[in-house]
N, C-alpha and C positions, 0 to 999 in steps of 0.2 A: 679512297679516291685521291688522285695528285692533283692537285691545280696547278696552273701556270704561274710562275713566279710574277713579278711586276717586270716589264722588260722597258725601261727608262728610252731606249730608241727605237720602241714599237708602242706606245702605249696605246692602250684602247679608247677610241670616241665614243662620246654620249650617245650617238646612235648605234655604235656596235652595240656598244651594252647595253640599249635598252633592248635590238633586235634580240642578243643572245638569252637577255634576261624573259621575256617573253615565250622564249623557247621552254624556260625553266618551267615557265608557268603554267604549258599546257601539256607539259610533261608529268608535272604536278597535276591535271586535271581540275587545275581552277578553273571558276565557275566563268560561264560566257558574261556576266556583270559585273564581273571581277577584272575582269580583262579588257573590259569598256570603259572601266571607269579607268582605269591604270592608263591606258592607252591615250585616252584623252589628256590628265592631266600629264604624262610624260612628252607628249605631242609639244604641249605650251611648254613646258622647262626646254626643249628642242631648239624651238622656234625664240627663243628669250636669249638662252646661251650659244646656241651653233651646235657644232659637231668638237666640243671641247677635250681633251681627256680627262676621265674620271679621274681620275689620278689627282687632276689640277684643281677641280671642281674649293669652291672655298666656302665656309660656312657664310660669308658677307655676299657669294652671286645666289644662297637659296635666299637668304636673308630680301636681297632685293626685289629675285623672284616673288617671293611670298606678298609684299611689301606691293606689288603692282597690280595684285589679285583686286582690283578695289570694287568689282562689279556682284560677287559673289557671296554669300551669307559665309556666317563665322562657322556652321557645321561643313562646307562643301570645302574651305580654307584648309579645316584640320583634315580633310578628307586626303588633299595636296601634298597636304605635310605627312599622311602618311605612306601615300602611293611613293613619294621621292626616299622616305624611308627605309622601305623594302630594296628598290631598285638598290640601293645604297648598303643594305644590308646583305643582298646579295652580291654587289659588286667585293666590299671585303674577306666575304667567307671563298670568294673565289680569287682573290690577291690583287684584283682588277686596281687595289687601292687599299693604300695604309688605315687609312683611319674613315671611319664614318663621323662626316663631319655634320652633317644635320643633326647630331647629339649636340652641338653647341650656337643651336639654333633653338631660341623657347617656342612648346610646342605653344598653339596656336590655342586660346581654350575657349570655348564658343559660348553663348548665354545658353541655362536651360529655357527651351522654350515651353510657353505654360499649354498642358497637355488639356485639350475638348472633347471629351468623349461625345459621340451621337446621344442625342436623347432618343425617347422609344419614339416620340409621336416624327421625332427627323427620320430613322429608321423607317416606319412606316409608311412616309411619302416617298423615300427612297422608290420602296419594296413595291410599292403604288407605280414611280415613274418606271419600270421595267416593262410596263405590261400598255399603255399608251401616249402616245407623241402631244406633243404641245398641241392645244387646240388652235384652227386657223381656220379662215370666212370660205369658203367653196367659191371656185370664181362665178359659177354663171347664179347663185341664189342669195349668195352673203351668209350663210348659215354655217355655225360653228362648228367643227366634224374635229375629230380626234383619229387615227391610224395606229391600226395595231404594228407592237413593232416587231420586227421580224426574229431578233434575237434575245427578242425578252426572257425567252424562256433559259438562254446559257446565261444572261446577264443578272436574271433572279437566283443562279444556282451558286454563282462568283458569290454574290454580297450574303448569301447566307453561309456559303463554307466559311467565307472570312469571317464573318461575327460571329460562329460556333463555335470556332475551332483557334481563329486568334492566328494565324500563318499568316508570314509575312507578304509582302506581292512578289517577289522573284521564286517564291516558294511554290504558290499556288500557279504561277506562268511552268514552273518544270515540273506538275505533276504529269506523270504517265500513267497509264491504263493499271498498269501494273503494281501502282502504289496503291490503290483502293481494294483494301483486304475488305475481310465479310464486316466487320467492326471495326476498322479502323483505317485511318489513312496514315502511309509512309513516308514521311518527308528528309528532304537530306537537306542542312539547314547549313547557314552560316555559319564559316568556321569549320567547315567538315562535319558537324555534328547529327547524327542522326536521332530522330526521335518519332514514335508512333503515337497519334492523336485520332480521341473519338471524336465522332461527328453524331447529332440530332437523328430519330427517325425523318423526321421533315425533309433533313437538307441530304440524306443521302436520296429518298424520293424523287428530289429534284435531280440531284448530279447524275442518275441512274435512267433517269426520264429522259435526260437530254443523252444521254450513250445509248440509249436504245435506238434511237436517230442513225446511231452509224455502228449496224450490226458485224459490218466484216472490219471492223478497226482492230488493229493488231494490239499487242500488251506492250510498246513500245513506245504509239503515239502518244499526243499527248492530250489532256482531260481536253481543256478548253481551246479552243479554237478562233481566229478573227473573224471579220464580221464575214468573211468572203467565203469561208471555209478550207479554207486552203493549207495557210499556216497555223503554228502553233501561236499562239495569245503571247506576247513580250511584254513589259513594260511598258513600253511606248503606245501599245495600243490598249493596254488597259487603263494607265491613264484617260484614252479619249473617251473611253467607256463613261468611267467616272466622272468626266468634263459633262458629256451628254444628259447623267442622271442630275448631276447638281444643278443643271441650266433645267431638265424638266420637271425635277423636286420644286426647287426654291431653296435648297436647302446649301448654304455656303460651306466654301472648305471638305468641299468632299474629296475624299483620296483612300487611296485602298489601307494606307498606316494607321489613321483612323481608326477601320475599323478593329484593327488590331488591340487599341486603347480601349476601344469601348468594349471588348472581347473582356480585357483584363482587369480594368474597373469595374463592371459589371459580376464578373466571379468573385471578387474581393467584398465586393455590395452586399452578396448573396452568400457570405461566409464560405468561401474559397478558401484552402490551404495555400500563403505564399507560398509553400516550398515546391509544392505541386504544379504551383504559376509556372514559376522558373522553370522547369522539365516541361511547361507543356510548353513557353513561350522560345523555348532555346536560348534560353540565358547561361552565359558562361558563371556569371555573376548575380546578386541578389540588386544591386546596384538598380537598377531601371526598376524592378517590383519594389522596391521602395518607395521610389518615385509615386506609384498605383500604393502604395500603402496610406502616403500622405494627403491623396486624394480621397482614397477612401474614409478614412477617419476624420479629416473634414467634413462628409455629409453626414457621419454618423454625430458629430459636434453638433451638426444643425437641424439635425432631425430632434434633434433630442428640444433644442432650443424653443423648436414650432410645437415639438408634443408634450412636453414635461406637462405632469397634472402642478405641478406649484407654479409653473410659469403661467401656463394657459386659466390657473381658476384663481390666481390671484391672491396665494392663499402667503 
């Protein structure tokens, strides 16, 4: 392929190239949460810079940029840092500009945040608040009634794929009909990575229970559905899902990542093979199951602390 040279009395603005570069992207068949998040943070460098050329772009306007983010956590920071990255990356390999200058910007490095897995008895009020609504007084008796909810049964079948199976949430929002082999489910993960994962007799029961609901659905749509039925499940509505459950749990910090942790500590618990984590979790790297390794070998430090016969009888 030719690209266009750098044309010093035509050069290209921030918003050609983010338009052009976006084209790149769904050409590439990046993913629609890839393209949201991109979208957004190049939206605010827009809106900060103008319609600047790339060309002119200088390590001291990302530097400011970055530097005004002040409302934002340190992970959604580096998130920035790397969405202007790519655009940037792409702009040089296409001549749009000599040098990628966010390489003499430091990356941004966020704290690790300390990982909660669900315990089983939070788990089980979860699994509990799927099936009825916060109790409330009946107006004409005063008497406390509970309502079945209507989408208990897709919202029991979400929290059990996620804890079986350990799939991310934009994983679980683009399953289709068609990724649920007789044993396993097909997921196209982050990164382009594809990987097939088993799932529980239980939880395929459930996912199976609730498709029987919609006998003429093609191999195309997709698993879960919003509360309407209409569309497919996004993040934004699974979120509320999960708002919903931890307001009628009790149970704080509930989020679909979660479950993911508690998916992965819990096989580590139960003498899981890291290497086999990693391939089920789509890990590029051993780096994050490490992270579940340190965890794990902590409880086994303090298992041991509560059970040891010379600790416990004193000897």
């Amino acid at each position: 392929m030719i690209y266009p040279e750098i044309v010093k009395s035509k050069p290209l603005p921030l918003d050609g190239a983010i338009e052009k570069f976006f084209r790149s992207l769904r050409a590439a068949r990046k993913s629609e949460h890839t393209l949201r998040d991109y979208g957004h943070t190049l939206a605010l460098l827009l809106d900060c810079l103008g319609p600047v050329p790339v060309a002119e772009i200088t390590a001291g306007n990302l530097e400011d940029f970055l530097a005004e983010q002040t409302e934002i956590s340190d992970k959604t920071l580096l998130n920035y840092y790397m969405a202007i990255s790519s655009l940037l990356s792409w702009c040089v390999n296409r001549r749009y500009c000599e040098e990628h200058v966010i390489r003499r910007v430091d990356t941004p490095r966020p704290e690790k945040r300390e990982i909660h897995p669900f315990t089983q008895p939070e788990v089980s009020l979860l699994i509990r608040a799927t099936e009825k609504s916060l109790p409330y007084q009946r107006a004409w008796d005063g008497k406390p009634v509970t309502n079945q909810i209507e989408t208990g049964e897709r919202d029991k079948a979400i929290l059990y794929l996620l804890l079986d199976t350990g799939m991310r949430a934009t994983e679980l929002c683009n399953l289709r009909l068609r990724d649920l082999g007789r044993g396993d489910i097909y997921v196209f993960g982050k990164g382009d990575r594809e990987r097939y994962l088993p799932a529980s007799d239980h939880t395929w029961d459930l996912v199976r229970g609730l498709l029987r609901k919609r006998p003429s659905a093609k191999a195309d749509e997709p698993v879960f559905l919003t509360d309407d039925g209409d569309r497919p499940l996004t993040r934004f509505s699974l979120n509320q899902i999960m708002e919903r459950l931890e307001r009628r749990a009790g149970v704080p910090d509930t989020h679909a990542h979660r479950f993911r942790h508690t998916f992965a500590i819990t096989y580590l618990r139960n003498g899981g093979d890291p290497y086999t984590l990693q391939k089920l979790l789509g890990h590029s790297s051993m780096d994050m199951v490490k992270r579940y390794l340190e965890i794990s070998q902590v409880d086994l430090q303090n298992g041991h602390w509560r059970c040891s016969p010379v600790k416990n009888w004193g000897l």
